[in-house]
N, C-alpha and C positions, 0 to 999 in steps of 0.2 A: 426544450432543455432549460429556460430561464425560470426557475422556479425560486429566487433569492430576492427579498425586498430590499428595499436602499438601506435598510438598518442592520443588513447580514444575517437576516434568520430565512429560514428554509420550514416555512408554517411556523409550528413553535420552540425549533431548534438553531441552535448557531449563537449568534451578540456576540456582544465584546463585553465580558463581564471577569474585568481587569480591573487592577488599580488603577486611580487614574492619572499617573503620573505618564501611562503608557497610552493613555486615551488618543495624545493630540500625535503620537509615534505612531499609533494604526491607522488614523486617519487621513494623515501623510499618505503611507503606504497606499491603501485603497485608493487616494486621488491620484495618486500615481501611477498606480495603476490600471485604472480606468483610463486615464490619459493614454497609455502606452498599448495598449493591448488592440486597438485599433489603428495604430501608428504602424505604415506600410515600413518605414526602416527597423523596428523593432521587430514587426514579424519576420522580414528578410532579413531578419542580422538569425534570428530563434531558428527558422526555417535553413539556413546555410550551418551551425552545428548542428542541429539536429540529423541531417541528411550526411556531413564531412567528419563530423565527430564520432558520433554516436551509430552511425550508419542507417538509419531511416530510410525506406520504410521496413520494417520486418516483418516477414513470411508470414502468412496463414499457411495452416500447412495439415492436411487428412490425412488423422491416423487410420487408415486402411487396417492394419493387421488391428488395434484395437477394436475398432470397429466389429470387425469380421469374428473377432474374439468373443465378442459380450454378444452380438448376434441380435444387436437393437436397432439405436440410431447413428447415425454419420457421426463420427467425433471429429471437432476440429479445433487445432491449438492457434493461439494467436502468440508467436512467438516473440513476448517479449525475450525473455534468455537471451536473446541475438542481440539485443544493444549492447554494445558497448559497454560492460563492466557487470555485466550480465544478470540486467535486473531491469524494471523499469524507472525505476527511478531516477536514472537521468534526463527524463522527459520534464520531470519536474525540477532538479536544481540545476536544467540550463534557462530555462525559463527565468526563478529566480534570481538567481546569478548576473544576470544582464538585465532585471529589473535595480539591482543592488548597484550592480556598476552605473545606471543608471541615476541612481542617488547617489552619485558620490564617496558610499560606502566601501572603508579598504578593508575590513575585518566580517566574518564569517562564523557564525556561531550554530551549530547543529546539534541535533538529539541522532541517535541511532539504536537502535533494539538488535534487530539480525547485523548490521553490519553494513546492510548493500546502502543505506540512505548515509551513510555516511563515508561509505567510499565513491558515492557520488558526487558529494558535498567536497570531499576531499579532491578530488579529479577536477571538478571544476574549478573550483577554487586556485587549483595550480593554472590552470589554463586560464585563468583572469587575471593570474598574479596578487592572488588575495590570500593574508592568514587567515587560515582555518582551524576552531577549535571543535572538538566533538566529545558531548557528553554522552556515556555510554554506563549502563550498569554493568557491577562486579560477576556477575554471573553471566552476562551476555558477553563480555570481555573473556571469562572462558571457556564462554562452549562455542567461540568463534572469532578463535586466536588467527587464522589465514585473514580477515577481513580486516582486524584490526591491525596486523603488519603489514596490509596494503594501503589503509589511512596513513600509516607511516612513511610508508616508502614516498609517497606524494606531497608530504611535507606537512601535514596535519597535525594538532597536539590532542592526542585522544586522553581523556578525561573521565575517572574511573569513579562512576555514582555507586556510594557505599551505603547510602539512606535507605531505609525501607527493606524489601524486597530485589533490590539493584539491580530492576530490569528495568523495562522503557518506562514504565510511570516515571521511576525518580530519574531518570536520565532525562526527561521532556520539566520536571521540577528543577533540577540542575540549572540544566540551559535556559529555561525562562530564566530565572535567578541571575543570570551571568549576563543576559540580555536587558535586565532590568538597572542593571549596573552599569552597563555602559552602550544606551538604547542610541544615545548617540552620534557614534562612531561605529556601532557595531549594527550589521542586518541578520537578522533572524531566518536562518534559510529551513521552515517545519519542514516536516518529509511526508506528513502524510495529510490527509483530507480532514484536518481534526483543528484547536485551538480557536481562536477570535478573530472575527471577522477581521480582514478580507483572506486570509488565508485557505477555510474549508471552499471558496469559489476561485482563489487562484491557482492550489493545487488541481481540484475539478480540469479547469480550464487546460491547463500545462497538460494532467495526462489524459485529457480525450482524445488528441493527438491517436489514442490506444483504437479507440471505437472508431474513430473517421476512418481510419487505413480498415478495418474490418470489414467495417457496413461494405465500403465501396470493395473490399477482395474477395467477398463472400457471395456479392451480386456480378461479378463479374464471372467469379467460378462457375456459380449454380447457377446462377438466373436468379435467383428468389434471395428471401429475407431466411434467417433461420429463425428455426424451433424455441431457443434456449440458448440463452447465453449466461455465464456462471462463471465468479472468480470469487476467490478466498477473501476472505473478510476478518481485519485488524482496527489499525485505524479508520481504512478503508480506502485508501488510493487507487488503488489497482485495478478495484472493482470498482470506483464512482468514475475512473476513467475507461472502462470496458463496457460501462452500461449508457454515458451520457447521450454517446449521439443515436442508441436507441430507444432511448425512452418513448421519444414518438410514437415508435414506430409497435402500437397497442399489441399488435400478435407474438410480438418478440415477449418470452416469457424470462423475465431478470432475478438471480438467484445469487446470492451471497453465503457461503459458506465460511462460519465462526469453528472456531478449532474448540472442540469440547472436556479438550485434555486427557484428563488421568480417571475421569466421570463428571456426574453431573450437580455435585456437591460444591459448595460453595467454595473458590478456595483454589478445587482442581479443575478449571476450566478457564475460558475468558469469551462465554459468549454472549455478549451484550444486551445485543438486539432480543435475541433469542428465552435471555432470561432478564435482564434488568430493566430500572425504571427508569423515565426522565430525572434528570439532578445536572450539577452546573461540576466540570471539571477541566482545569489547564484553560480555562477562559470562555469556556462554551457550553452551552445547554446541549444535551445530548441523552440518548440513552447510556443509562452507566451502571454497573454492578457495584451496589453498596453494602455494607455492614450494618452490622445493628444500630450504630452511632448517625447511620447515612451517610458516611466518608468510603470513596472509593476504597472497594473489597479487596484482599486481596485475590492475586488470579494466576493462570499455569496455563503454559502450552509448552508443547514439547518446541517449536517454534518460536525462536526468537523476535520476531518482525511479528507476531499476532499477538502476544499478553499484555493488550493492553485492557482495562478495565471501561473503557470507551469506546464511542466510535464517530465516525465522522457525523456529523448534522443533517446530510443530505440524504445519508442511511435511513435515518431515525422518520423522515419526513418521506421517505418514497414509502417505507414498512405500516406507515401510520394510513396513507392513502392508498395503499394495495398494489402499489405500482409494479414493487419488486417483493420475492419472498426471500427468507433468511432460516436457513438451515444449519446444523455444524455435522459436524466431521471429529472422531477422538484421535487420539494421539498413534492408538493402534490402524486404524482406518487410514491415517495420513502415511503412516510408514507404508503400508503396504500398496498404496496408489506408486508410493516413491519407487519402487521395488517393481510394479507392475509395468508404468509407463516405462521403465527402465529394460525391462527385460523384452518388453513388448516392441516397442519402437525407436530402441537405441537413445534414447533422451531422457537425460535423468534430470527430473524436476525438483526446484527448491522445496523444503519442507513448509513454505509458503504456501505455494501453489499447489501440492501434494492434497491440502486438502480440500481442495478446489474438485480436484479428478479423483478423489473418496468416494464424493455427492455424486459426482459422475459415472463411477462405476457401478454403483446402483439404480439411479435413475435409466442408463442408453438401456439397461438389457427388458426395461418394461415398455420400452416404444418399439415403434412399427423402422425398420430400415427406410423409409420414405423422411423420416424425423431427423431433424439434426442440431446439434449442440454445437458450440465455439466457448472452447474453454479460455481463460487467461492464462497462458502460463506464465508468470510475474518472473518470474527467473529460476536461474539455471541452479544445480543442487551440488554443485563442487564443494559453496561451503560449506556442507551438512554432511558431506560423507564419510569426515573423521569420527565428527559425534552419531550416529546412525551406527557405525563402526564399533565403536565402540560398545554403545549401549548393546548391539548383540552380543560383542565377547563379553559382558556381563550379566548375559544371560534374561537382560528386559524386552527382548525382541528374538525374532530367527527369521533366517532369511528365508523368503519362501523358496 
C-alpha cells in the first residue's frame, strides 16, 4: 500500500506545487503528521470516536434479491451510509480534526461540493469546540439545501462560492484563498483525496479505515478474497479508501467509476481519468480535464460530490501502472441504479455511490454466480431525494 515518496508524489502524480508562502505551513503539517499517525494515544484517541461517535465498524452487508435479480455475481455493499452523518466522510475529518487540535489549531476551514464533507467538517468541529467555515458553490448550495441547514444547525458559517461555475472547483479555490490568508491560525480540513502533499496520503490513510473492515468481513463471510471491488470516483476518497488495503492483494480487480454526466462532450461530464491529461490543479499534479487554454475545463455531474475537473494522485498512478481500471457511469445510469437499489433492497443510495452500482449493474449479470463484487456505498441518498424528485416532475427523468 506504500506507494508515496518523501516528496508526496505517487510516481508522477501529487507535490506541493503552491505558493510558497504555504511551503513551510505543509511541511509542518506532513511532520506532524508523520509524528502522530504512529502515536499509540493518537490512534486510541481516532480509534475511540471512530467506534463512540461515528459508530464503526460498518456492515458489509449481500444484496441477496439483487444478486438473484441480475443472475450474476454475489453483490456486496460496504456500508458506509451507516456512519454517523451518513456518508463516509467522517472517517476523514476525525482524523483531521484531532491532527488540528493537535497543532493547536482553533479555526476550521473546509470546501464541500454535495454537502456530506461538510457537514462532517461541521459535526466535528462542534465536537472539538472549533469555528468552522465552509466554502461551498452557488449551485451546490441549491440543489442541496437539507445539508447545508445541517452545517447550520452545528454551528458552521457556510460560504457561498459565486466564481466560475460555483460548484466544488471554485469552493476548493475559495477555501484555499481563506486559508492562505490566515494559514496561521487556521487548519485546512480537504475532504477529499486531492490538493498538496501531505493531504492526497492523509486522506488515503484516515479512509482506509473503509477497506481494513472489508478485507477482514468479506474473509470472514466467505472464506476467500473477492472478485471485484468498485466505488464511485470524484476527488476520489471513497474509492482510494475502498481499494488501499487491497491493492496487494493482485486477484482483487479495482474499479473506479467517473460520472459521465449529460454525455461525453466536453463540458457535460467530469471524467478525469477516463478522458483527461496530466496538468497541475489546487496544488497537485494529477489527471485533469482541460480547455483549449490548458486551464481546468469546465464539467457536469448530475452529483454534487463528483464534478470535479480532477482527481486524486493516487488515482492517476494506480491507472498509469494497471493496478486499478477506471470506467463512468452517465447521469441517466446513476439515477436508475439509485432507483434500482432502492426498490430492490430497501436502501437508497447517494447519487454518489449510484454510480458506483450503474458499473455494477452491468458488469454482475456477465459473471458466473461463483464471482463477487463489494460495492462502496459512500452514503446514504436522503440528500438527493428532493432534487431526484424533482427533476422527474420536470419531466428529465421517470421513475422506473
Amino acid at each position: 500500500m506504500k506507494s508515496i515518496n518523501a516528496e508526496g508524489f505517487f510516481g508522477e502524480y501529487g507535490g506541493q506545487y503552491v505558493p510558497e508562502q504555504l511551503l513551510p505551513i505543509l511541511n509542518e503539517l506532513a511532520a506532524t503528521y508523520d509524528k502522530v499517525k504512529t502515536d499509540p494515544e493518537f490512534r486510541a484517541e481516532l480509534d475511540y470516536y471512530m467506534k463512540k461517535f461515528s459508530g464503526r465498524p460498518t456492515p458489509l452487508y449481500h444484496c441477496s434479491n439483487l444478486s438473484r435479480e441480475l443472475g450474476g455475481a454475489q453483490i456486496y455493499l460496504k456500508r458506509e451510509d451507516l456512519n454517523h452523518l451518513g456518508a463516509h466522510k467522517v472517517n476523514n475529518t476525525l482524523g483531521q480534526i484531532l491532527l488540528a487540535k493537535r497543532m493547536g489549531k482553533k479555526k476550521i476551514i473546509a470546501e464541500t461540493g454535495a454537502g456530506q464533507h461538510g457537514v462532517a467538517a461541521a459535526a466535528t468541529a462542534a465536537l472539538m469546540g472549533m469555528k468552522c467555515t465552509v466554502y461551498m458553490g452557488k449551485v451546490d448550495v441549491e440543489r442541496q439545501k437539507l445539508n447545508v441547514f445541517r452545517m447550520r444547525m452545528m454551528g458552521a458559517e457556510v460560504v457561498t462560492a459565486t466564481s466560475g461555475q460555483q460548484t466544488l472547483k471554485e469552493a476548493v479555490d475559495e477555501a484555499l484563498a481563506a486559508w492562505m490568508a490566515d494559514a496561521e491560525e487556521s487548519f485546512y480540513l480537504l475532504g477529499s483525496a486531492v490538493g498538496p502533499h501531505p493531504y492526497p496520503l492523509m486522506v488515503r490513510d484516515f479512509q482506509s479505515v473503509i477497506s481494513k473492515e472489508a478485507r477482514e468481513q468479506f474473509l470472514t463471510d466467505t472464506g476467500k478474497l473477492p472478485d471485484y471491488c468498485v466505488a464511485c470516483i470524484g476527488g476520489g476518497s471513497n474509492a482510494i479508501g475502498m481499494f488501499a488495503n487491497f491493492i496487494d492483494d493482485k486477484d482483487v480487480q479495482l474499479i473506479g467509476v467517473e460520472p459521465a454526466g449529460r454525455g461525453l462532450k466536453l463540458g457535460d461530464h467530469a471524467a478525469s481519468l477516463s478522458f483527461g491529461s496530466p496538468g497541475i490543479l489546487h496544488g497537485f499534479n494529477s489527471y485533469m480535464l482541460k480547455d483549449e487554454a490548458g486551464d481546468a475545463a469546465p464539467v457536469y455531474s448530475i452529483s454534487a460530490g463528483l464534478d470535479y475537473p480532477s482527481v486524486g494522485p493516487e488515482h492517476s498512478y494506480l491507472k498509469d501502472i494497471g493496478r486499478a481500471s477506471y470506467e463512468y457511469a452517465s447521469d441517466a445510469e446513476a439515477v436508475n441504479a439509485f432507483f434500482t437499489l432502492s426498490q430492490k433492497e430497501g436502501i437508497i443510495p447517494a447519487l454518489e455511490s449510484s454510480h458506483a452500482l450503474a458499473h455494477v449493474l452491468k458488469l454482475a449479470p456477465t459473471l458466473s454466480t461463483e464471482k463477487s463484487i463489494i460495492v462502496c456505498l459512500s452514503g446514504r441518498g436522503d440528500k438527493d431525494v428532493a432534487q431526484v424528485a424533482e427533476m422527474i416532475e420536470q419531466g428529465i427523468f421517470s421513475m422506473p
